[in-house]
N, C-alpha and C positions, 0 to 999 in steps of 0.2 A: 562531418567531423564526429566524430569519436570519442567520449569524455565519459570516463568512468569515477562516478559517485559512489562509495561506500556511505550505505545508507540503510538503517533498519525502513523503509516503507509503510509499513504495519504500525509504526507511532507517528502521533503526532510530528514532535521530533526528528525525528528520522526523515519521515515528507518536506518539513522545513529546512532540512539542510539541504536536501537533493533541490529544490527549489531555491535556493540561494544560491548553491553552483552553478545551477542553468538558469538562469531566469526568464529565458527567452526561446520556450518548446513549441515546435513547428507541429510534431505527432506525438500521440501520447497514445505507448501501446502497453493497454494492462494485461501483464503476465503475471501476474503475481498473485500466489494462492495457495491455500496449505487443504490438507486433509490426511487424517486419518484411518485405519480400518478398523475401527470402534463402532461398537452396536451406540445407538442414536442415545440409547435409555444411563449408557453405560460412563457417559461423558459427561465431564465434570462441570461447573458453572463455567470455573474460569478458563475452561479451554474452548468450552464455546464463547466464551469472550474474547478471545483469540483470533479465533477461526473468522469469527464478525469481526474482528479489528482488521486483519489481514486481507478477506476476500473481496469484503465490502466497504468498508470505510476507507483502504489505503486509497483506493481508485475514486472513490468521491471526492475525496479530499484534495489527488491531482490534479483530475478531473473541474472540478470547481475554481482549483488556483489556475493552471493554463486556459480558462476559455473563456476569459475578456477581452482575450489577445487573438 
């Protein structure tokens, strides 16, 4: 089945609502990831806050809520 959640991922928020629509995830496949073609020196605080809230926390966060189940 097939159930499409609009959902920012990348917030907290976002993860808790997709998580309230499904509650009950069999596979949890992380696709979700951003990048830039910015030199490393050239990027700003808050978009490497971003880039770590998106690439790496979104997937923990799911990660961690589906795997008691």
């Amino acid at each position: 089945m097939f159930v499409p959640v609009p959902a920012e991922l990348g917030t907290e928020e976002g993860a808790e609502r997709a998580l309230r629509t499904l509650p009950d995830v069999d596979i949890l496949v992380n696709n979700l990831g951003v990048f830039g073609a910015v030199p490393a020196l050239e990027i700003s605080d808050d978009e490497w806050r971003r880039h770590f809230e998106i690439n790496v926390l979104a997937g923990i966060r799911l990660t961690r809520a589906i795997s008691p189940g």
